[in-house]
C-alpha positions in Angstrom: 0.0 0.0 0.0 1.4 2.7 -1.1 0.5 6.6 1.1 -2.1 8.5 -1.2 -3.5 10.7 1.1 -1.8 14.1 2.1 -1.7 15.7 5.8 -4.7 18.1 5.1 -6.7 15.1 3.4 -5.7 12.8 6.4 -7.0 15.3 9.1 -10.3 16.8 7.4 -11.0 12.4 7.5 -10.2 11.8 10.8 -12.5 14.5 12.1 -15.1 14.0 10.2 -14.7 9.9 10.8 -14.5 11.1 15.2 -17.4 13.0 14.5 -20.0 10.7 12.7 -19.1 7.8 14.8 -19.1 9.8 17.7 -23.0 11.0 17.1 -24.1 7.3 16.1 -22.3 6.6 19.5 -24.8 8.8 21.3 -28.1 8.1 19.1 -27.7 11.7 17.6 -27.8 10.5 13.6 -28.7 7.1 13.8 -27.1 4.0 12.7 -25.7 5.5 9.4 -23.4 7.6 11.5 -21.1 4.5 11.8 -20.3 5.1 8.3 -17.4 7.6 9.7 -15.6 4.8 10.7 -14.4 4.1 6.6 -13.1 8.2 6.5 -11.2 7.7 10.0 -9.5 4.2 9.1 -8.7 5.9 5.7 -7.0 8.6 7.5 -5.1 6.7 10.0 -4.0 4.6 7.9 -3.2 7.6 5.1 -4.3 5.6 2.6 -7.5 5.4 0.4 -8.7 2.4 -1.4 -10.8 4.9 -4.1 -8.0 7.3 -4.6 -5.9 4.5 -6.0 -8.4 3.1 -8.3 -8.6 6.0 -9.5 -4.7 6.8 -9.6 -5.6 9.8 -7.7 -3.2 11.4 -4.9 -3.5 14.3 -1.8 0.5 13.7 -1.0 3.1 16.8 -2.2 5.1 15.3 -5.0 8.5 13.6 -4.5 11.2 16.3 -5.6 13.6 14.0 -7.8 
């Protein structure tokens, strides 16, 4: 697995992944809320499964 997902990318998932699961966590959105857990694992892990399909990429460019 190779890192396609940048620093800004990586933290704008992990919040938004905290804060869905968080509100399914307390009843607040229901059980579709738990869908915050794909944008949080994706941003730990700092990669995304769609972005490389896609051959897309958040991470600055390696300077050669």
């Amino acid at each position: 697995m190779k890192i396609n997902v940048g620093s800004t990318d990586r933290i704008l998932r992990i919040v938004v992944g905290l804060v869905l699961v968080g509100l399914a966590a307390t009843g607040t959105v229901g059980v579709w809320g738990w869908i915050g857990i794909v944008p949080l694992i994706t941003g730990v892990f700092k990669f995304c499964p769609a972005y490389a399909m896609f051959g897309m990429s958040t991470c600055p460019m390696e300077k050669k």
